[in-house]
Structure formats: structure tokens, C-alpha cells
Backbone as a printed PyTorch tensor [residue, N CA C, xyz], in Angstrom:
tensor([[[-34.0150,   4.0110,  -2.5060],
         [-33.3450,   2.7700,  -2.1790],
         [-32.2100,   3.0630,  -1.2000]],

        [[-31.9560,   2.4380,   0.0000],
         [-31.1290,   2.4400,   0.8860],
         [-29.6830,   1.2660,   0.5460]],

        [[-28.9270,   2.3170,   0.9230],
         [-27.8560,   1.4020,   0.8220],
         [-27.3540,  -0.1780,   1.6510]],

        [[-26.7850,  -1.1650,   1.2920],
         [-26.5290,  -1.9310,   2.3180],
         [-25.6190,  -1.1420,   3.3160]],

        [[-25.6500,  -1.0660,   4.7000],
         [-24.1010,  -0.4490,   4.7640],
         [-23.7600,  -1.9360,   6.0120]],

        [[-22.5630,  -2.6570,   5.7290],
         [-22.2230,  -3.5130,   7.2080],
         [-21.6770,  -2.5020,   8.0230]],

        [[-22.1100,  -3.4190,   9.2450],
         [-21.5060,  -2.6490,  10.6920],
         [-20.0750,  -3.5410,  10.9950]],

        [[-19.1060,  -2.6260,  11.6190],
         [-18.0250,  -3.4090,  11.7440],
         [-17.8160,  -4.5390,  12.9500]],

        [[-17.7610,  -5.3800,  12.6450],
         [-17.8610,  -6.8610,  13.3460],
         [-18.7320,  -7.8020,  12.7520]],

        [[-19.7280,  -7.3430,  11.9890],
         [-20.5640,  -8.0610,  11.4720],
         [-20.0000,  -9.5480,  10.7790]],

        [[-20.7090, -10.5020,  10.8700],
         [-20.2080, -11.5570,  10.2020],
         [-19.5610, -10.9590,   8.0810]],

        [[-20.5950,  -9.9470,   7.4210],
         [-20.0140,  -9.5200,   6.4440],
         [-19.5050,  -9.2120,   6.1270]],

        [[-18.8100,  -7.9720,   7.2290],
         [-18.2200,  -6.9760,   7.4240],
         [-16.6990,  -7.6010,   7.9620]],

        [[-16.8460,  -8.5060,   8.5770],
         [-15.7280,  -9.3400,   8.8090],
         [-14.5780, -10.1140,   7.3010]],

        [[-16.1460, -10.4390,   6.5090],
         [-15.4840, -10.9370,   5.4230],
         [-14.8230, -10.4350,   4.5810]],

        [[-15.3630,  -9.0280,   4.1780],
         [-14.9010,  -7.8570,   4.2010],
         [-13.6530,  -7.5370,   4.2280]],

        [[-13.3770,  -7.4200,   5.6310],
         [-12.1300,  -7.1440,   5.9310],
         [-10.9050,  -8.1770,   6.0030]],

        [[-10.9320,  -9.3220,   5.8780],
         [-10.6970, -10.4980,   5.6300],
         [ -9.8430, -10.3770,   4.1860]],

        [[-10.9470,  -9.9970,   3.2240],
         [-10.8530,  -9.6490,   1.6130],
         [ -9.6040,  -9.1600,   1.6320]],

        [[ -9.8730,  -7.6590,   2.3430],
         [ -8.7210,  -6.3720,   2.3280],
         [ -7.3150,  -6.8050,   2.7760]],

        [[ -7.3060,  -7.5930,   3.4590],
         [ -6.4110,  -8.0210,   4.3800],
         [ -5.6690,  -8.8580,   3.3210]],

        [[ -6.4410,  -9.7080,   2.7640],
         [ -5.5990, -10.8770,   1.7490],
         [ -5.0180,  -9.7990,   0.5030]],

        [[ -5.9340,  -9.3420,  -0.2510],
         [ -5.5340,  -8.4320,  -1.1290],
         [ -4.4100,  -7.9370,  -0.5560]],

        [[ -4.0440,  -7.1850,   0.1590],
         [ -3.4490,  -6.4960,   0.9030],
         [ -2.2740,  -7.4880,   0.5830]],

        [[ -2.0960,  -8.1730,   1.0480],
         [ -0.8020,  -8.8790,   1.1140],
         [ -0.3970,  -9.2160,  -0.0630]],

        [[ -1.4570,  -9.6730,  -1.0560],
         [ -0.6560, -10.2680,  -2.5180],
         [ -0.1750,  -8.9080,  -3.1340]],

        [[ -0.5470,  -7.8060,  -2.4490],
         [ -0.0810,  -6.6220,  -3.6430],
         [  0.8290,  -6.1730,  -2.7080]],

        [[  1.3200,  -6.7800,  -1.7190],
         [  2.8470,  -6.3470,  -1.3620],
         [  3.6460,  -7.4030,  -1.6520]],

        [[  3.5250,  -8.6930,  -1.8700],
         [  4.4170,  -9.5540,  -2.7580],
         [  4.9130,  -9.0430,  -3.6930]],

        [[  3.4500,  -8.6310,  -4.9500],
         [  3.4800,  -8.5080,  -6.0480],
         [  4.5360,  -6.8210,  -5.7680]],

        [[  4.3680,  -6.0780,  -4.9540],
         [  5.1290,  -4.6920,  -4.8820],
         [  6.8380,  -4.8670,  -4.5410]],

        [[  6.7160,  -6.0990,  -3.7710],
         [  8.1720,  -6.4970,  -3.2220],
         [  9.0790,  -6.7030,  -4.2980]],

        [[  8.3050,  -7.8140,  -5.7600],
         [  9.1680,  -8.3520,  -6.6360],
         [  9.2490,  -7.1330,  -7.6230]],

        [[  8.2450,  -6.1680,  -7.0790],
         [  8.8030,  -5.0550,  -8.8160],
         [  9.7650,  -4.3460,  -8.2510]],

        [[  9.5870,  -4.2050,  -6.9480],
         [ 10.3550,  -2.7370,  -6.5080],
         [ 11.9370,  -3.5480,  -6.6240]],

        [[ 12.4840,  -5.0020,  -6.4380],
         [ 13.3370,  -5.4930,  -6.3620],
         [ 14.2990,  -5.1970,  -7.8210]],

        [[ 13.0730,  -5.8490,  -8.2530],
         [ 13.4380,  -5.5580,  -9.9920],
         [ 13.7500,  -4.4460, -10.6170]],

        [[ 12.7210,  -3.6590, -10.5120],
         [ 13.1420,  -2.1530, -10.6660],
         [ 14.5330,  -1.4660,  -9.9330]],

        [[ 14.6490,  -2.0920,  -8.7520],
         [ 15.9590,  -1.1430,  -8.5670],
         [ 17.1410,  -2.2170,  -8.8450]],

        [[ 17.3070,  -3.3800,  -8.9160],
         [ 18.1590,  -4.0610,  -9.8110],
         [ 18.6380,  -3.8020, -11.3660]],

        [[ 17.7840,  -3.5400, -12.1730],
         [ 17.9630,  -2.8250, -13.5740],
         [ 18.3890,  -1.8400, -13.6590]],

        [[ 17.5890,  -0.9390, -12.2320],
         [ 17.9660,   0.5380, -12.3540],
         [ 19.5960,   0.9190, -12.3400]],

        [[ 20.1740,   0.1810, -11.1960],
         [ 21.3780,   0.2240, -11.1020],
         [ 22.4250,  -0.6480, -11.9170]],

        [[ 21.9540,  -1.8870, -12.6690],
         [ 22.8450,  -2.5930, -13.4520],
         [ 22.7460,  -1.7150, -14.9060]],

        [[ 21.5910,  -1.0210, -15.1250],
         [ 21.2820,   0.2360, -16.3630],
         [ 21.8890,   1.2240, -15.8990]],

        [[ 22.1340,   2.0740, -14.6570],
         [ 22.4690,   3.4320, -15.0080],
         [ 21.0840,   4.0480, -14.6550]],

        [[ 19.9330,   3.4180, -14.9010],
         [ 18.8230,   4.4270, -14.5740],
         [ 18.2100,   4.8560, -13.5300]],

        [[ 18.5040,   5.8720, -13.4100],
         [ 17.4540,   6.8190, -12.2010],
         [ 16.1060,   6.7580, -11.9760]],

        [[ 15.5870,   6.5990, -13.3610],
         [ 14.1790,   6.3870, -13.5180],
         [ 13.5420,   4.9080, -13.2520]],

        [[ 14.7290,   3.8740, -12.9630],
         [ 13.6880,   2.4790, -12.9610],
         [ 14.2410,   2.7230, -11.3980]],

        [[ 15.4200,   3.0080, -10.9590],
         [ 15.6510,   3.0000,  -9.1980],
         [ 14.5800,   3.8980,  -8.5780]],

        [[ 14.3000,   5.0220,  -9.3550],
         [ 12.6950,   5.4990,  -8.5980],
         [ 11.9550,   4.8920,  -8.4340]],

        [[ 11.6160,   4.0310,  -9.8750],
         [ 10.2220,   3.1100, -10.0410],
         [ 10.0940,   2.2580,  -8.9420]],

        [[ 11.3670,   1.6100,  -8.3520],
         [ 11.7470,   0.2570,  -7.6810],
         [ 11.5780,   0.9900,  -6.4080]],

        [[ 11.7840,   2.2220,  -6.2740],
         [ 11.8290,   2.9940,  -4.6060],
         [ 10.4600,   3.5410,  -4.5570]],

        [[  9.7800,   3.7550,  -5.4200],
         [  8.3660,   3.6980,  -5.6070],
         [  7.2800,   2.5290,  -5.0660]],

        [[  7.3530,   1.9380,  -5.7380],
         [  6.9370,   0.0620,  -5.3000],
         [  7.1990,   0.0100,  -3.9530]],

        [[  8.2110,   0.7220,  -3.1380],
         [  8.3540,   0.4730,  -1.9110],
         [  7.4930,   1.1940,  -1.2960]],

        [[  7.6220,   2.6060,  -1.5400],
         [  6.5610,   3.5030,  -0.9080],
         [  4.9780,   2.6780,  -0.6300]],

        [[  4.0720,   2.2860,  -2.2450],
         [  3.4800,   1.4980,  -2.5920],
         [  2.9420,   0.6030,  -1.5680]],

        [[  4.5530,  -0.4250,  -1.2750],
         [  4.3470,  -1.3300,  -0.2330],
         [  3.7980,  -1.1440,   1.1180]],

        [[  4.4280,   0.0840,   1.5790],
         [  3.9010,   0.5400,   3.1690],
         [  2.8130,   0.9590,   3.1480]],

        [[  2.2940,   1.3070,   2.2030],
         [  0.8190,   1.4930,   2.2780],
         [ -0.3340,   0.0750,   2.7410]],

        [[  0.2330,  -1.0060,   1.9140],
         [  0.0010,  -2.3890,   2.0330],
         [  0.0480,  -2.5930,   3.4750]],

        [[  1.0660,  -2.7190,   3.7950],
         [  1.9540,  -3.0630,   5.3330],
         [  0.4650,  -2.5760,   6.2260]],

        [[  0.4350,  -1.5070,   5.8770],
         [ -0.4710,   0.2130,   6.9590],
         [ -2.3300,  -1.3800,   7.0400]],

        [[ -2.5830,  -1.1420,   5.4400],
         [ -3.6600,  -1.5680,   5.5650],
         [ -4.1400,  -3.1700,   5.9810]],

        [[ -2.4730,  -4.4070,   5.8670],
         [ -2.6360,  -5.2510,   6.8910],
         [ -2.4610,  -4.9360,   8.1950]],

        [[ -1.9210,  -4.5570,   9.0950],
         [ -1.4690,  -4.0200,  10.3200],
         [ -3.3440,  -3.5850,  10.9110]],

        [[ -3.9910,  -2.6080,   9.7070],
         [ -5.4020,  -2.2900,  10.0630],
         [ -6.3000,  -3.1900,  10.6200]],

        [[ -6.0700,  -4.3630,   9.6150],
         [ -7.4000,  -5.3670,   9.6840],
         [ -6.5050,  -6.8200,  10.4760]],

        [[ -5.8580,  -6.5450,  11.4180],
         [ -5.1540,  -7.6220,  11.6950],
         [ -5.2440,  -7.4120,  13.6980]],

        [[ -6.2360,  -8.3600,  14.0110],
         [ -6.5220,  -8.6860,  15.6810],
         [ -7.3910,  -7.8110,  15.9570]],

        [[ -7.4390,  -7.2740,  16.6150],
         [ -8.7850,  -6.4290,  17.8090],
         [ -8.5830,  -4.6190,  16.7930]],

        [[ -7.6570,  -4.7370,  16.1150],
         [ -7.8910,  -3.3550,  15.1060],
         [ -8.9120,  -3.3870,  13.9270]],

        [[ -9.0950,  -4.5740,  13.6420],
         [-10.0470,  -5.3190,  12.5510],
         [-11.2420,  -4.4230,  13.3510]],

        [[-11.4150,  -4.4180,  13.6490],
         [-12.9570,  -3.2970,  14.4510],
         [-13.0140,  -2.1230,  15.0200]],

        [[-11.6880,  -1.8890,  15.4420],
         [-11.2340,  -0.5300,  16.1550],
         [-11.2380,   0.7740,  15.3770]],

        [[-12.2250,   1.7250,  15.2450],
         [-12.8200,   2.7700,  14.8980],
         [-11.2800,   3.5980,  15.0230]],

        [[-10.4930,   3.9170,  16.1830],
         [-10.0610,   4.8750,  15.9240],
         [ -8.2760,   4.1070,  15.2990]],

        [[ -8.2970,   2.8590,  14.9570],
         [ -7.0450,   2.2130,  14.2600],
         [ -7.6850,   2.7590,  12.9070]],

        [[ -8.4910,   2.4860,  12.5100],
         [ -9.2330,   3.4800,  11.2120],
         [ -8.7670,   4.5180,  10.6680]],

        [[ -8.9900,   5.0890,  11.5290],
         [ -8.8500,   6.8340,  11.6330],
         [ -6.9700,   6.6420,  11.3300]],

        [[ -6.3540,   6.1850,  12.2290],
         [ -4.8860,   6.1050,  12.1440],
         [ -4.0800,   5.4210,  10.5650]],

        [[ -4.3940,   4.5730,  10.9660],
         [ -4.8550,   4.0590,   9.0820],
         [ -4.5740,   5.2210,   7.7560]],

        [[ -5.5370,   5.4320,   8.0180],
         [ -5.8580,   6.5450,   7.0960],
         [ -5.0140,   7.7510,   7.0250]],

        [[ -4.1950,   8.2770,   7.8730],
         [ -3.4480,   9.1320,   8.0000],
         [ -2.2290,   8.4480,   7.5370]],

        [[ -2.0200,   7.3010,   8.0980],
         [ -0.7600,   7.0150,   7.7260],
         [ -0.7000,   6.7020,   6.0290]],

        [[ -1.5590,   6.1740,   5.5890],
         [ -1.9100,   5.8350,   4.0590],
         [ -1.5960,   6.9650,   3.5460]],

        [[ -1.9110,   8.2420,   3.8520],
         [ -1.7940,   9.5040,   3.0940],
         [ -0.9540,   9.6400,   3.1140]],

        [[ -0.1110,   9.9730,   4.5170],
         [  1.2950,  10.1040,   4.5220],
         [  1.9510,   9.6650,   3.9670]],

        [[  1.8480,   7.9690,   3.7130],
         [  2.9570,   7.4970,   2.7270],
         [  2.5480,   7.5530,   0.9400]],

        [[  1.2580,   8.3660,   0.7130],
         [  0.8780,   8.8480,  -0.5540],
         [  1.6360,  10.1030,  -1.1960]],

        [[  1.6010,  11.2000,   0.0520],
         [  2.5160,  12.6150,  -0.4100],
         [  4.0600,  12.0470,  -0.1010]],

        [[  4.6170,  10.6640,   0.2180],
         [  6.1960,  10.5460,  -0.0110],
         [  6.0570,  10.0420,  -1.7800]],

        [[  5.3330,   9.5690,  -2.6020],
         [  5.0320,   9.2430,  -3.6980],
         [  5.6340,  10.8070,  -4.7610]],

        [[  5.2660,  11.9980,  -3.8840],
         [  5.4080,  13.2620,  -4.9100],
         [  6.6430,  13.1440,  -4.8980]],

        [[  7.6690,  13.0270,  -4.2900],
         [  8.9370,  13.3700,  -4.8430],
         [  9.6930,  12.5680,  -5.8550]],

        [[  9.3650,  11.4670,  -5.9670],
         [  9.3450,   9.9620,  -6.9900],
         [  8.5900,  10.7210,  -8.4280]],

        [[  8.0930,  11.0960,  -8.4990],
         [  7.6840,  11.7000, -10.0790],
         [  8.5580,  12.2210, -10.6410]],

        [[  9.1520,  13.6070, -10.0660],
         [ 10.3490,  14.3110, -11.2440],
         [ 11.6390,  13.0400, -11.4460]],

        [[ 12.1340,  11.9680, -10.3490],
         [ 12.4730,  11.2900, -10.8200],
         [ 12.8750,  10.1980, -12.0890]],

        [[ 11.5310,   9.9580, -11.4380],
         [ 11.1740,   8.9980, -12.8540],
         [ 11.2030,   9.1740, -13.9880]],

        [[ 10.6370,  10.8070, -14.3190],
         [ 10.4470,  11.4290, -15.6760],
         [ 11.7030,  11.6080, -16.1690]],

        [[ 13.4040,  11.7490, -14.7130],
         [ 14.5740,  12.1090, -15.4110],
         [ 15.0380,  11.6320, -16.7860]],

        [[ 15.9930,  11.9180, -17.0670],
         [ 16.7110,  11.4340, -18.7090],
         [ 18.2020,  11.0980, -17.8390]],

        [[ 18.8090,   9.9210, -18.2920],
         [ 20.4800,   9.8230, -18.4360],
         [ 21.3210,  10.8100, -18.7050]]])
């Protein structure tokens, strides 16, 4: 059995990316109001660990940002905005490692 695969531009493949694009945005809302929150508590608490969480959510966010920016005008098809994409996604994945020993701190 062969896979479906869409080609990019395709009317599916469009919808597709369409999808990503919306997703994309509600989970940087949804990243905007935790990371807000989180570093509001963090600092009205004293905690290190929720101001990570909240500086976390941000990291989080640019990833969002990366993957609307992707699917948004004549990059929505552009093979090597792809490729760029993707690097930058990682990049803002290994700023995520230093946010762990954080979080785990104690008061």
C-alpha cells in the first residue's frame, strides 16, 4: 500500500498548511497567557521555577511565531523556507535545555 503523500501547492496540501498555520497561532495565544501567568506568580511567589516555566512558554512561543512566518505568503510552498524553518525550530528547542535545571530549582 502506497502512501498518500500531497505535493506542496496542492489544493490538500494547501489545506494542510492552512491547518498548521491556525493551530499555530492558537498555541501561541494559549503560550502568551501561560508564559504571562507563569512569570507573574513567579515573581509575586518568589519562584524561580514558575519564572522559568513563564520564560519557557516563551521559548515555546517562537517556535509558533517560526512555524506561522513558514506557512504565511509565497513561503507556504517554498522548499527552501522549509529547510529554514526547521533549523530555526531546533534552535529555539536546544534554548529549552537551559530552562530545565531551572525549573527543577527549590527556594
Amino acid at each position: 500500500m502506497v502512501a498518500n503523500i500531497d505535493v506542496p501547492g496542492s489544493p490538500s496540501w494547501l489545506r494542510l498548511a492552512g491547518r498548521a498555520k491556525f493551530l499555530s497561532s492558537l498555541t501561541l495565544v494559549w503560550l502568551t497567557i501561560e508564559g504571562a501567568v507563569g512569570v507573574i506568580a513567579g515573581v509575586l511567589a518568589g519562584s524561580i521555577a514558575l519564572v522559568a516555566f513563564g520564560l519557557d512558554s516563551a521559548i515555546e512561543g517562537l517556535a509558533s511565531v517560526i512555524v506561522i512566518w513558514r506557512f504565511t505568503g509565497s513561503r507556504t510552498i517554498s522548499a527552501d523556507a522549509e529547510r529554514r524553518a526547521q533549523k530555526w525550530v531546533a534552535i529555539s528547542f536546544f534554548l529549552l535545555a537551559p530552562m530545565s535545571p531551572l525549573k527543577q530549582s527549590k527556594p
